[in-house]
DOLUMMI-31396 format. One record per atom (N, C-alpha, C): x, y, z; atom name; residue in three letters; residue number from 1. Coordinates in nm, 2 decimals, decimal comma. Layout:
N
<gulo c1="X" c2="Y" c3="Z" atom="CA" rest="Ala" nr="NUM"/>
...
END
This chain:
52
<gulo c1="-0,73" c2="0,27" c3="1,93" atom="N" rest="Unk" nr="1"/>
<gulo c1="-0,79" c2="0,23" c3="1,80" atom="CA" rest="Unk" nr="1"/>
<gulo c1="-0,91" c2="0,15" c3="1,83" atom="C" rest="Unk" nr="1"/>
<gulo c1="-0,99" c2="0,20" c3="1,73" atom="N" rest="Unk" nr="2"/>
<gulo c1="-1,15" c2="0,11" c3="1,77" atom="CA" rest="Unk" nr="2"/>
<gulo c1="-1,15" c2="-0,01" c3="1,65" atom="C" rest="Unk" nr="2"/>
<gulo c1="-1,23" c2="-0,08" c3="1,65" atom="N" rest="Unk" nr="3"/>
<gulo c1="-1,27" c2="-0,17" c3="1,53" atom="CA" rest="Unk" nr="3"/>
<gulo c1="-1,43" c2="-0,24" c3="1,53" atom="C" rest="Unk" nr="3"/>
<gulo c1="-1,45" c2="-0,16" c3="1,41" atom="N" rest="Unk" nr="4"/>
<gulo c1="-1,62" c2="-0,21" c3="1,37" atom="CA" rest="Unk" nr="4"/>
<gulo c1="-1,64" c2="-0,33" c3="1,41" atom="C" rest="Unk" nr="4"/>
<gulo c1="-1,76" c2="-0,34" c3="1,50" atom="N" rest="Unk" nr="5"/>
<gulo c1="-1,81" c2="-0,49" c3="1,50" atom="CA" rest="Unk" nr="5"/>
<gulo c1="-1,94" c2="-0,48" c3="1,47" atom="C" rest="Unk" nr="5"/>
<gulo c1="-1,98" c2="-0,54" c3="1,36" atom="N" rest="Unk" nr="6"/>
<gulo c1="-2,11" c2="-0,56" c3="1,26" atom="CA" rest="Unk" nr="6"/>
<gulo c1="-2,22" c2="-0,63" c3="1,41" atom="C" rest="Unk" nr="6"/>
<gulo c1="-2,38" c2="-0,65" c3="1,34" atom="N" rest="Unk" nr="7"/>
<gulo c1="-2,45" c2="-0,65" c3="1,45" atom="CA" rest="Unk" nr="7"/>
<gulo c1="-2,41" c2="-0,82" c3="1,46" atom="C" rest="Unk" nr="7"/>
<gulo c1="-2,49" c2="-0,89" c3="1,55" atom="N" rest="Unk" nr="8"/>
<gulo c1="-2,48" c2="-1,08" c3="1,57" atom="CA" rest="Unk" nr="8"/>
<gulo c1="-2,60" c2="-1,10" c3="1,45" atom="C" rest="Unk" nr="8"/>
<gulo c1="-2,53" c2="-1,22" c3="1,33" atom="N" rest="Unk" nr="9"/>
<gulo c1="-2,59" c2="-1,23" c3="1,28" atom="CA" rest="Unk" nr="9"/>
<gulo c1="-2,55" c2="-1,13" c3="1,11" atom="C" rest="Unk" nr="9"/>
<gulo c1="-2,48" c2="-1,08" c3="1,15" atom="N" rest="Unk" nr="10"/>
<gulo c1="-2,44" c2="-1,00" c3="1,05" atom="CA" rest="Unk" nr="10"/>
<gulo c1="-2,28" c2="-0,97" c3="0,98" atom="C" rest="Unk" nr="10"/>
<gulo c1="-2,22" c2="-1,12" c3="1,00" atom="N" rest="Unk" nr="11"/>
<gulo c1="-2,10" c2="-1,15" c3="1,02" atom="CA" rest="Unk" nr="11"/>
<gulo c1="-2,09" c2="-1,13" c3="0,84" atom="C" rest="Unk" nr="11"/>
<gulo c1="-1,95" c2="-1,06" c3="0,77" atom="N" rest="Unk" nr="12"/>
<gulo c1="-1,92" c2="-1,11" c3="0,62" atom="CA" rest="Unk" nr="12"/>
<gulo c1="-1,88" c2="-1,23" c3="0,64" atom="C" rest="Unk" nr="12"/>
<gulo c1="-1,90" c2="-1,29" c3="0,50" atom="N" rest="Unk" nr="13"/>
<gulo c1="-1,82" c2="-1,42" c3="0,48" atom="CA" rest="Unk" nr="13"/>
<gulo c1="-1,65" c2="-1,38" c3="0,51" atom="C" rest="Unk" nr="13"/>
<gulo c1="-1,59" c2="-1,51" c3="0,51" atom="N" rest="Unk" nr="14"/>
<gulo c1="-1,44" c2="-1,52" c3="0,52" atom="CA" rest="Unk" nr="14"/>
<gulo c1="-1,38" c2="-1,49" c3="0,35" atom="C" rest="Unk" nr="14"/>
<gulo c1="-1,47" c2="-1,57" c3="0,24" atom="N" rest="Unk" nr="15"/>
<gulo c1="-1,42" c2="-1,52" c3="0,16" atom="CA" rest="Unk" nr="15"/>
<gulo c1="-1,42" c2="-1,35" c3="0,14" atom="C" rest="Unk" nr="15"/>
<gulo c1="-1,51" c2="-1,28" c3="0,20" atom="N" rest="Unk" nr="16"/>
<gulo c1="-1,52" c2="-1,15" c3="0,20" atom="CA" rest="Unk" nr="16"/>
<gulo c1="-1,38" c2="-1,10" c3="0,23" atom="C" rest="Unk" nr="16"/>
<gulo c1="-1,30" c2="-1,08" c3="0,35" atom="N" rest="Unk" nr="17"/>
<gulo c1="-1,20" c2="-1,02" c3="0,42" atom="CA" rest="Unk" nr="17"/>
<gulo c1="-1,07" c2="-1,09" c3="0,36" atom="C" rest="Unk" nr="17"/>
<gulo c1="-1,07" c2="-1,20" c3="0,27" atom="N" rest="Unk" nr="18"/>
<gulo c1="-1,00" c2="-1,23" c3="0,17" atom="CA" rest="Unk" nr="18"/>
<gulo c1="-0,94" c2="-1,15" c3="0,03" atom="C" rest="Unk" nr="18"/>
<gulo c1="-1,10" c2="-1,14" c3="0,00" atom="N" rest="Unk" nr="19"/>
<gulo c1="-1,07" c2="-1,04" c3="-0,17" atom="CA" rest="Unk" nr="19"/>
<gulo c1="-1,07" c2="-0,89" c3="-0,09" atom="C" rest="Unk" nr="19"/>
<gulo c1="-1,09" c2="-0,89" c3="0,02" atom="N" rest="Unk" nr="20"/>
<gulo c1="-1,04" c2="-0,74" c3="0,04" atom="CA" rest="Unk" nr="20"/>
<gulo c1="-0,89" c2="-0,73" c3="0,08" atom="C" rest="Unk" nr="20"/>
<gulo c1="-0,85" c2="-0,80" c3="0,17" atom="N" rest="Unk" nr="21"/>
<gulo c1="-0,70" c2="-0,78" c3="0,18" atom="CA" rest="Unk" nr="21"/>
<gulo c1="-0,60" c2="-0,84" c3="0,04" atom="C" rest="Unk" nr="21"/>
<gulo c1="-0,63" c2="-0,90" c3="-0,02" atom="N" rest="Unk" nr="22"/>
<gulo c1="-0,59" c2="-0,92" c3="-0,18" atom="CA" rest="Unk" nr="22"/>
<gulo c1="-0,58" c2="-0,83" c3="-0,23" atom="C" rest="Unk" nr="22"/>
<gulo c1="-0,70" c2="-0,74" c3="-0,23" atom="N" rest="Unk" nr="23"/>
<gulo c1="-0,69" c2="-0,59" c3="-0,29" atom="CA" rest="Unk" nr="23"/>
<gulo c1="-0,56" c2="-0,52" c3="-0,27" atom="C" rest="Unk" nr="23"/>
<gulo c1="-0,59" c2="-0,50" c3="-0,11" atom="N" rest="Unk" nr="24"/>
<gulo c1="-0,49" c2="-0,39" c3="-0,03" atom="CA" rest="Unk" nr="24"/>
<gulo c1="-0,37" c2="-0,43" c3="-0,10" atom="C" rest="Unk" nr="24"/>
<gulo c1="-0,32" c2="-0,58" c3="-0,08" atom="N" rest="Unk" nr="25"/>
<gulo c1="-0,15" c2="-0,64" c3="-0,11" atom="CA" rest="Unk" nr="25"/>
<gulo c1="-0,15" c2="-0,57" c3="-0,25" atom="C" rest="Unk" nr="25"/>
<gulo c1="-0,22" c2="-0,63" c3="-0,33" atom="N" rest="Unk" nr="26"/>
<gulo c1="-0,18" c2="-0,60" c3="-0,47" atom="CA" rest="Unk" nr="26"/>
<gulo c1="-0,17" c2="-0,42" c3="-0,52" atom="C" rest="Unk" nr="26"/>
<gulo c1="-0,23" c2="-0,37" c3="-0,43" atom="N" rest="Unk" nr="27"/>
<gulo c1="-0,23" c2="-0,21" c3="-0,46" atom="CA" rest="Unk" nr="27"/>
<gulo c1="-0,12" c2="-0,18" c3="-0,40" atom="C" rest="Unk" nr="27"/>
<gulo c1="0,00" c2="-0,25" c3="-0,34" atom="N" rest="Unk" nr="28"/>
<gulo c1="0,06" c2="-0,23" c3="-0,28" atom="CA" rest="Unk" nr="28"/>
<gulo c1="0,23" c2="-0,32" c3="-0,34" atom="C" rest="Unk" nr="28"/>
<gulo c1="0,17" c2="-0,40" c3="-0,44" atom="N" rest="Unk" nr="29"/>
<gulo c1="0,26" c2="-0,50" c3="-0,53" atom="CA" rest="Unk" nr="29"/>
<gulo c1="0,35" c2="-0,53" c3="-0,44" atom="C" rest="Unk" nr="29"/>
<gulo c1="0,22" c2="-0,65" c3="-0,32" atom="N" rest="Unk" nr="30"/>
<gulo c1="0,31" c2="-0,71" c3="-0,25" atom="CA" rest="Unk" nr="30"/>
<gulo c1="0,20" c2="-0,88" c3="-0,27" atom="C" rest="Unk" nr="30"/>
<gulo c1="0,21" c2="-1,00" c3="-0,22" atom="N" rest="Unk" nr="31"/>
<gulo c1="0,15" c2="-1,09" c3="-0,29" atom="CA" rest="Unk" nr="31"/>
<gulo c1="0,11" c2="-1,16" c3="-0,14" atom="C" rest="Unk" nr="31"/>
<gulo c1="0,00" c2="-1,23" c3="-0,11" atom="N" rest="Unk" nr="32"/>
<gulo c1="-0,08" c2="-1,30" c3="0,01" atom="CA" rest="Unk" nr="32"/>
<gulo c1="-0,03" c2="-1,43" c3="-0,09" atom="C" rest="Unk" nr="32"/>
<gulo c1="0,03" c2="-1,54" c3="0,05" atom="N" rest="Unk" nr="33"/>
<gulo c1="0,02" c2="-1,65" c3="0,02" atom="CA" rest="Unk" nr="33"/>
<gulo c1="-0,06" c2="-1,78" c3="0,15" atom="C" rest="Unk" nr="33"/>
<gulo c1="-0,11" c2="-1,86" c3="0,09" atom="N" rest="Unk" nr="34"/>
<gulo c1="-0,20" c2="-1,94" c3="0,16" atom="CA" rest="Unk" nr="34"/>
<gulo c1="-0,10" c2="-2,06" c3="0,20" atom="C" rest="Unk" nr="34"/>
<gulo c1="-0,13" c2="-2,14" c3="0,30" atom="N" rest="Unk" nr="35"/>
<gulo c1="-0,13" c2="-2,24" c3="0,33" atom="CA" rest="Unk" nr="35"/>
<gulo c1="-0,26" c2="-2,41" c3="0,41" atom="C" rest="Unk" nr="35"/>
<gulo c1="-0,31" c2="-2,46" c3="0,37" atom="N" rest="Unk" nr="36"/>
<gulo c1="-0,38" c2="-2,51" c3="0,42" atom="CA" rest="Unk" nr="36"/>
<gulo c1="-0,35" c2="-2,67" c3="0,45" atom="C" rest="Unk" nr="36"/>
<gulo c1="-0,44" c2="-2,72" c3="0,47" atom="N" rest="Unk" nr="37"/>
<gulo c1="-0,43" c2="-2,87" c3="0,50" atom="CA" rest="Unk" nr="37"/>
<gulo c1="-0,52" c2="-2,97" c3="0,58" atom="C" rest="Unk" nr="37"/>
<gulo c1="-0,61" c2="-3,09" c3="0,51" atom="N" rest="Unk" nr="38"/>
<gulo c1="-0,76" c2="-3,08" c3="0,52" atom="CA" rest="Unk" nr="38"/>
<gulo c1="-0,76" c2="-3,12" c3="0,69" atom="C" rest="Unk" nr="38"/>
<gulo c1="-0,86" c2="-3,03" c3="0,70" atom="N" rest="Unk" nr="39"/>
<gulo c1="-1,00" c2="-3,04" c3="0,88" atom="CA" rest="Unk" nr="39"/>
<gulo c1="-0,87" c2="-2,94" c3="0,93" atom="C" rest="Unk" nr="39"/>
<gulo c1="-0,77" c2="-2,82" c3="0,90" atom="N" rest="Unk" nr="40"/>
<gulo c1="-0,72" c2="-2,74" c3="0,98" atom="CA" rest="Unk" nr="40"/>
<gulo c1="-0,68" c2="-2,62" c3="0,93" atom="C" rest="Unk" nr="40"/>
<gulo c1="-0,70" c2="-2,54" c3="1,02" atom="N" rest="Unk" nr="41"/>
<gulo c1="-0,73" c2="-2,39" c3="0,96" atom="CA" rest="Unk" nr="41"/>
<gulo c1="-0,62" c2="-2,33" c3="0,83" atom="C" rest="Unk" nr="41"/>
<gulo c1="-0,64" c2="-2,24" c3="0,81" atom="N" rest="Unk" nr="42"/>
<gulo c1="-0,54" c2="-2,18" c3="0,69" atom="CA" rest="Unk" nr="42"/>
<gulo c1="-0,47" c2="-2,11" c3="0,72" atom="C" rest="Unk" nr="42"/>
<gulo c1="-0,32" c2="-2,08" c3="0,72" atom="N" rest="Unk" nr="43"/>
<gulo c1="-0,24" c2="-1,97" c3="0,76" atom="CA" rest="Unk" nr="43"/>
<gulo c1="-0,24" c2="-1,90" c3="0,63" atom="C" rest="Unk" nr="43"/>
<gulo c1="-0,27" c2="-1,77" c3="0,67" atom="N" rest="Unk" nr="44"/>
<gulo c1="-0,19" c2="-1,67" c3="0,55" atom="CA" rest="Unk" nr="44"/>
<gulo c1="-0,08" c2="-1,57" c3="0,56" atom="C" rest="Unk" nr="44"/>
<gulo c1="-0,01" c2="-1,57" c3="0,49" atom="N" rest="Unk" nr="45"/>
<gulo c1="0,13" c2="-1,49" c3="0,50" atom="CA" rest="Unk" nr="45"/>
<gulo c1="0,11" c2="-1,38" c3="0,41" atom="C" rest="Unk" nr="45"/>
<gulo c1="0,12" c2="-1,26" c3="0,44" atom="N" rest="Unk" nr="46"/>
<gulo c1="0,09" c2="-1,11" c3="0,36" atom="CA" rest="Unk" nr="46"/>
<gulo c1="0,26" c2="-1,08" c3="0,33" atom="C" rest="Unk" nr="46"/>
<gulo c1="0,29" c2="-1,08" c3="0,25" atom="N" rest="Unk" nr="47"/>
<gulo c1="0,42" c2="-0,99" c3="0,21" atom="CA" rest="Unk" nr="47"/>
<gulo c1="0,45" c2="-0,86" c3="0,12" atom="C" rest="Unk" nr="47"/>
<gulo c1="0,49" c2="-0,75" c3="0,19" atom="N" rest="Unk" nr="48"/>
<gulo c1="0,50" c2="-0,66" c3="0,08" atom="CA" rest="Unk" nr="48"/>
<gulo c1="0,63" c2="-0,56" c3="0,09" atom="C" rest="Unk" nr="48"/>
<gulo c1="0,65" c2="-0,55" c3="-0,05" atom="N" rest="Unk" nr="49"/>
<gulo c1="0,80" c2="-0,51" c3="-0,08" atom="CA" rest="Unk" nr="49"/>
<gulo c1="0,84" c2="-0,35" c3="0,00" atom="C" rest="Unk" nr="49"/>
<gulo c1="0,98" c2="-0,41" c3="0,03" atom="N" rest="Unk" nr="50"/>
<gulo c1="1,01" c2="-0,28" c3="0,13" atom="CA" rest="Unk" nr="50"/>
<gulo c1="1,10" c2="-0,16" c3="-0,01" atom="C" rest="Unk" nr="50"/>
<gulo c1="1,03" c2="-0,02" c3="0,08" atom="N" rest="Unk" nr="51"/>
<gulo c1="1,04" c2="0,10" c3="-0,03" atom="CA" rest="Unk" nr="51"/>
<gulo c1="1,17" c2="0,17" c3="0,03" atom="C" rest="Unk" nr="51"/>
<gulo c1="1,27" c2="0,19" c3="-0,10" atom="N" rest="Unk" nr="52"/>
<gulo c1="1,35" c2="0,29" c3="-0,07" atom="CA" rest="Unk" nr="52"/>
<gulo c1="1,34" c2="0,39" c3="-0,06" atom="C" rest="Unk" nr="52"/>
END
């Protein structure tokens, strides 16, 4: 498996890869939840409903 790496200097924002995987969950009616807490990074937890 390969993975795009944009040029240096040409990084998306973080909000960017945000409202994109929000997209994916919700097309998928499953819900991203955040955790943060101030001067340390954010965990995010992706959950999506399992299909019978």
């Amino acid at each position: 498996m390969s993975f795009y790496e944009p040029p240096a200097g040409r990084l998306p924002r973080p909000a960017g890869f945000v409202a994109i995987v929000d997209s994916l969950v919700a097309a998928h009616h499953g819900r991203v939840e955040v955790r943060t807490a101030p001067d340390v990074s954010a965990t995010f937890r992706i959950l999506l409903p399992l299909h019978d």
